[in-house]
C-alpha positions as CSV (number, residue, x, y, z in Angstrom):
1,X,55.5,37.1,-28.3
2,X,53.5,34.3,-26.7
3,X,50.8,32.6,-29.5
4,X,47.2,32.8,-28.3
5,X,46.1,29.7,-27.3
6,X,42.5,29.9,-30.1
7,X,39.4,28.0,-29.5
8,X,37.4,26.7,-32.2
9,X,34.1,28.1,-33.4
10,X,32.2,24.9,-32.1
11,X,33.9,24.5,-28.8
12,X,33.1,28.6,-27.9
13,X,29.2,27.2,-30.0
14,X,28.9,24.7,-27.0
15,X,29.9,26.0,-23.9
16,X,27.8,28.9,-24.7
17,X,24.5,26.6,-25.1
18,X,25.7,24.7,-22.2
19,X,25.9,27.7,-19.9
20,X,22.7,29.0,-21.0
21,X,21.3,25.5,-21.0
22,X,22.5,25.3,-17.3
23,X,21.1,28.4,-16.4
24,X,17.5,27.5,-17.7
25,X,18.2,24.1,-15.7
26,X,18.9,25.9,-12.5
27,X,15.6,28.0,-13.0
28,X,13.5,25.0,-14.0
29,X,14.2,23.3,-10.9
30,X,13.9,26.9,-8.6
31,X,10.1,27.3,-10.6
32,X,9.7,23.2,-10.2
33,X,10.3,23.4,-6.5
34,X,8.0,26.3,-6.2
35,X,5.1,25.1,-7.9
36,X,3.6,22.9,-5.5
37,X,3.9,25.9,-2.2
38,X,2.2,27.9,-4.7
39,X,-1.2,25.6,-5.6
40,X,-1.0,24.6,-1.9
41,X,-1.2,28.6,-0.5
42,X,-3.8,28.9,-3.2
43,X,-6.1,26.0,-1.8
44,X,-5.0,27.6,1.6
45,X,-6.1,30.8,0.9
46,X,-9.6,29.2,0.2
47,X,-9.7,27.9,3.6
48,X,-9.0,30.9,5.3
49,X,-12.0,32.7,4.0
50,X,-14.2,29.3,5.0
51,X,-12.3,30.0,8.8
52,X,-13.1,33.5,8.9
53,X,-16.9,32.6,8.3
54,X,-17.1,30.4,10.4
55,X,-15.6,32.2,13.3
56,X,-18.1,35.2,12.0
57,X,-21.1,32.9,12.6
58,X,-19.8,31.3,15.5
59,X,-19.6,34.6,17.8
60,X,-22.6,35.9,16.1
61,X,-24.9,33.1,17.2
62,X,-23.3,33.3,20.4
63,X,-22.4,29.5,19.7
64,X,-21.8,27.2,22.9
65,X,-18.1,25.7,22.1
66,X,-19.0,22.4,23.2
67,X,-19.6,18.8,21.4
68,X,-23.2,19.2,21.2
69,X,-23.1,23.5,20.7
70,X,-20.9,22.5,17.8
71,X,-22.6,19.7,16.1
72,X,-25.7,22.1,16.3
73,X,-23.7,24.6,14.5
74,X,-22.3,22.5,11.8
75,X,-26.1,21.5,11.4
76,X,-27.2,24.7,10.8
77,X,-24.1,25.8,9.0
78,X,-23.7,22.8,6.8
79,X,-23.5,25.4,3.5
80,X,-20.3,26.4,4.7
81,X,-18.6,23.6,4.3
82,X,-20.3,22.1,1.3
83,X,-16.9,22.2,-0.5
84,X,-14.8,20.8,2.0
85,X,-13.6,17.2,2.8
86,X,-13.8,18.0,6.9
87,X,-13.7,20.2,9.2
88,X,-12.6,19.9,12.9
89,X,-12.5,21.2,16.2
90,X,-10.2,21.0,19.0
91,X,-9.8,22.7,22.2
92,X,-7.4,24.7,23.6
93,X,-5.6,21.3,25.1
94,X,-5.7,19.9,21.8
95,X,-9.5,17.4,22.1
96,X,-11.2,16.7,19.3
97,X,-15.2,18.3,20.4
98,X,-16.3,17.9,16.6
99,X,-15.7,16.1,13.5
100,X,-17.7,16.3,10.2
101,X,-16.3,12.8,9.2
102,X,-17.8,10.8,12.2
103,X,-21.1,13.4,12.5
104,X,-24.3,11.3,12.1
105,X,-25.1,13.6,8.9
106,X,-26.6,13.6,5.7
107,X,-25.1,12.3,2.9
108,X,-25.7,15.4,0.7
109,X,-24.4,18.0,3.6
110,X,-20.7,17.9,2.7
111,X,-19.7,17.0,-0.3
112,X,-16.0,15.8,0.0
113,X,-14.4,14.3,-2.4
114,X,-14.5,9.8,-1.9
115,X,-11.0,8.8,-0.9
116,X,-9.3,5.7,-2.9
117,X,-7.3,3.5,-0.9
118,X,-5.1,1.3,-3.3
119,X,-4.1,-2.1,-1.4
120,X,-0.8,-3.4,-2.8
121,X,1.7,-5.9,-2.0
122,X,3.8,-5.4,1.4
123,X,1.5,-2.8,2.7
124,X,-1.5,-3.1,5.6
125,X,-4.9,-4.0,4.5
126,X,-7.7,-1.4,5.2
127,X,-9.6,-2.5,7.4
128,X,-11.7,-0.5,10.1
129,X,-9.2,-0.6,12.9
130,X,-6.7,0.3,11.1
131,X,-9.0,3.4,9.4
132,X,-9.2,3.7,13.2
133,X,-5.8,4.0,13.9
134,X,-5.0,6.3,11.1
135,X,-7.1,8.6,12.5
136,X,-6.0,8.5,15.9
137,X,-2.6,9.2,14.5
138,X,-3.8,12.5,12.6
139,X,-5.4,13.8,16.0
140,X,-2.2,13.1,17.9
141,X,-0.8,14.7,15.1
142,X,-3.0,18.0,15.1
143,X,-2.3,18.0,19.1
144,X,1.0,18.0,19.0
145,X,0.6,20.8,16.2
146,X,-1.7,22.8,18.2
147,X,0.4,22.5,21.7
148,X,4.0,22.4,20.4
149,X,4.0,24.0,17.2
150,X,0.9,26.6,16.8
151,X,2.4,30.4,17.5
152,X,-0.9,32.1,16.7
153,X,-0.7,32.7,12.8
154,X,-2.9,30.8,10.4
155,X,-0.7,27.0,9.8
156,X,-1.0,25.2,6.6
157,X,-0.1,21.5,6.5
158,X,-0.1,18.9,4.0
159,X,0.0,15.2,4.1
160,X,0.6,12.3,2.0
161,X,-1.8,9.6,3.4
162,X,-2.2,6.0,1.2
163,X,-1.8,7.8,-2.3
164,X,-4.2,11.0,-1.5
165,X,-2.7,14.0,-0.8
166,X,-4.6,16.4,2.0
167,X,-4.0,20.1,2.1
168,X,-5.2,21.5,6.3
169,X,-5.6,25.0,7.6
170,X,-5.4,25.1,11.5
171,X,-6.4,28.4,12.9
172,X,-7.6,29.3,16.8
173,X,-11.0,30.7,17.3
174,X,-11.4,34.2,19.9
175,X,-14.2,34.3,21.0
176,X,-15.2,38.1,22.3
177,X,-11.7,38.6,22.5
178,X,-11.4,35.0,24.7
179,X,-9.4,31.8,23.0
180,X,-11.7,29.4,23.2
181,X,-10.0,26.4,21.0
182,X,-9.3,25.4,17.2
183,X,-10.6,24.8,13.8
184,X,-9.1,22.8,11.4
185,X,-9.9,22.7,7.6
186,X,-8.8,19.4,5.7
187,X,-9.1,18.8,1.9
188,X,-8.0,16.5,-0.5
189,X,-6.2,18.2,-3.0
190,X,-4.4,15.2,-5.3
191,X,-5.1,17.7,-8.2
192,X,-2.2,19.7,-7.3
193,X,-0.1,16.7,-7.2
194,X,-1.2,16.0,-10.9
195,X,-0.6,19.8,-11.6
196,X,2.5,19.2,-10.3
197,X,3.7,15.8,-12.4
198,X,1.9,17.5,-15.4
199,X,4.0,20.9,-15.2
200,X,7.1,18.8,-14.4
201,X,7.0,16.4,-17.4
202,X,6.2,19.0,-20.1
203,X,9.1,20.9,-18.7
204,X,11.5,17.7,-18.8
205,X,9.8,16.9,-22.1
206,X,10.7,20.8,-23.4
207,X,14.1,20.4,-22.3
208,X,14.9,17.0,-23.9
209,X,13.4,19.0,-27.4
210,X,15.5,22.2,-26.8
211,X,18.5,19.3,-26.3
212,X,17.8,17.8,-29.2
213,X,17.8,20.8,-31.5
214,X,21.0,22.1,-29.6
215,X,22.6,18.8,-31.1
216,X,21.2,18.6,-34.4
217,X,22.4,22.1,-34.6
218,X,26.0,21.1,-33.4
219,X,26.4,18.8,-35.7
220,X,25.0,20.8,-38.9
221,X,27.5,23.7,-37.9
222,X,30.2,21.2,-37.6
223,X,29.6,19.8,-40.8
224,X,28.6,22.3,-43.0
225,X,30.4,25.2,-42.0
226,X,33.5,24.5,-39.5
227,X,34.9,21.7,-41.0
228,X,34.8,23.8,-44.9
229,X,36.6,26.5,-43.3
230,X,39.0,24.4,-41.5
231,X,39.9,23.1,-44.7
232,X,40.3,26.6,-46.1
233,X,42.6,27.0,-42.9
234,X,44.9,23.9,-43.9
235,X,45.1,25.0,-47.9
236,X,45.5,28.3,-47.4
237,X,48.4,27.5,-44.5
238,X,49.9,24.6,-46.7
239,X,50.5,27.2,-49.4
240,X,52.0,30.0,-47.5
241,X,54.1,27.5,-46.0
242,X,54.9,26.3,-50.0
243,X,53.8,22.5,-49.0
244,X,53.7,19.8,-51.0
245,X,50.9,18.4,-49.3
246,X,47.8,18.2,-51.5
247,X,44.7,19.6,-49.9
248,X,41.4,18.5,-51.6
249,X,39.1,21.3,-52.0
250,X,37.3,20.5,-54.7
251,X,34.1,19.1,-53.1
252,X,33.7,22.7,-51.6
253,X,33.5,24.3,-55.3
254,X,30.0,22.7,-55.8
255,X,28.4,24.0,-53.3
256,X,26.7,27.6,-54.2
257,X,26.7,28.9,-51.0
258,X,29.0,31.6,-48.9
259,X,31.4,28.8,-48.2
260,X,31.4,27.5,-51.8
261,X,32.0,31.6,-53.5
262,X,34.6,31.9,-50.6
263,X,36.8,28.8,-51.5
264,X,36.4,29.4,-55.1
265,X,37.7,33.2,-54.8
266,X,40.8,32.0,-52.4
267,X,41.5,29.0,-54.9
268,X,41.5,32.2,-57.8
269,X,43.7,34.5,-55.4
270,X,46.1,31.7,-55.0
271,X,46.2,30.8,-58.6
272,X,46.8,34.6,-59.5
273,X,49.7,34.6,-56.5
274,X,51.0,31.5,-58.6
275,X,51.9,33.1,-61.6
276,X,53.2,36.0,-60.4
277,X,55.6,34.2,-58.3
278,X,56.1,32.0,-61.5
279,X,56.8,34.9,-63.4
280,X,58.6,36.8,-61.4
281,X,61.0,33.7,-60.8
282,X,61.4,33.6,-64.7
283,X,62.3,37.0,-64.6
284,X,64.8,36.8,-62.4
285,X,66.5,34.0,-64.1
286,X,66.5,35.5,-67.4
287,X,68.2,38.9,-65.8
288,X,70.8,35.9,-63.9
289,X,71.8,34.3,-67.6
């Protein structure tokens, strides 16, 4: 009959922690991927109920959708937007009618958050015309959105723009049951991208500890335990096998632990087995002579 092939104690140790290890992995990078979607619906979810009061207020004040009906609205409606970066509108062809960033407005009416431009080496220099450009490029950006993309479900978009990160909700306003264009809600929301790098490094950070202790385990098991009982293996084969090899066990005895009471009882057993065979071989000689 074919031997079983056996595997040692630590081997089966390992690949056990390194398949449960890989399956926390696996799950720590699902729950990493999904953190951001998930602070970024959150903020969205915020804009949506600024959207829907807005539209609210716009059919009940029977609002004129036009450049100047709008910038009387966000006038008289500047407390619903008080914690937003900007709002926009567009019409149905994609125009920009109104913008809270380039409204002649007070100060204190919305209260966005300042953005930080950081200049570094290799990269353009803010100056106004490029500001200029970069905003020309965001309301190509929303047309093509709103005339390519928009399939008449509230959009969420984000954008990474010079080290800020801006979380948008484009939505089209009805009008007494007529489309009569689009809003657009913009906000920077870089705190999500430091929730983000925060979550992510304590994870890494947790990992690398549960590592650590995985090894320091390894190794006490190896030391303390397998390797003891692998000597046990090798005496207590060498005397079956009546070997002349001596197998040093002696720095087992001291210790007064499971190990230590096991090696002492087999090194008693075999002792015992000794003298019966010793006997038993005298025995048999005398009856010979």
């Amino acid at each position: 009959m074919k031997q079983k092939k056996t595997t040692s104690i630590l081997k089966k140790f390992l690949i056990i922690n390194l398949t449960v290890f890989s399956v926390l992995g696996i799950f720590t990078i699902i729950y990493l991927e999904a953190i951001q979607p998930t602070l970024v619906k959150e903020r969205s979810d915020n804009h949506k109920i600024v959207i829907n009061n807005t539209k609210d207020n716009l059919e009940r004040l029977n609002v004129d959708y036009s450049k100047e009906g709008i910038r009387d609205f966000l006038l008289s409606t500047r407390f619903l937007f008080q914690s937003l970066d900007r709002v926009q509108f567009y019409d149905l062809s994609g125009n920009l009618i109104a913008d809270t960033n380039i409204l002649d407005l007070d100060q204190s009416v919305f209260t966005g958050s300042d953005i930080i431009f950081e200049e570094t080496l290799g990269t353009e220099p803010i100056t106004p015309e490029f500001q200029e450009r970069l905003e020309e490029e965001e309301k190509d950006e929303i047309k093509d959105i709103i005339t390519n993309k928009y399939n008449d479900e509230i959009m969420t978009f984000t954008n990474d723009e010079k080290n800020n990160f801006f979380v948008s909700t484009l939505s089209k306003i009805k009008f007494q049951d007529s489309e009569i264009g689009y809003i657009v809600v913009s906000e920077q929301a870089n705190d999500i991208i430091t929730a983000v790098k925060e979550r992510k490094a304590f994870i890494i950070r947790t990992m690398i500890a549960v590592a650590i202790v995985i090894l320091i385990f390894s190794l006490f098991l190896n030391k303390y335990i397998l390797k003891p009982i692998g000597l046990l293996v090798k005496f207590s084969e060498g005397i079956k096998r009546k070997s002349n090899q001596t197998i040093d066990i002696n720095k087992v005895f001291i210790r007064d632990d499971e190990v230590g009471k096991l090696t002492q009882s087999i090194d008693e057993m075999t002792k015992e087995l000794q003298q019966r065979t010793n006997r038993a071989e005298t025995f048999s000689n005398d009856l010979a002579q």
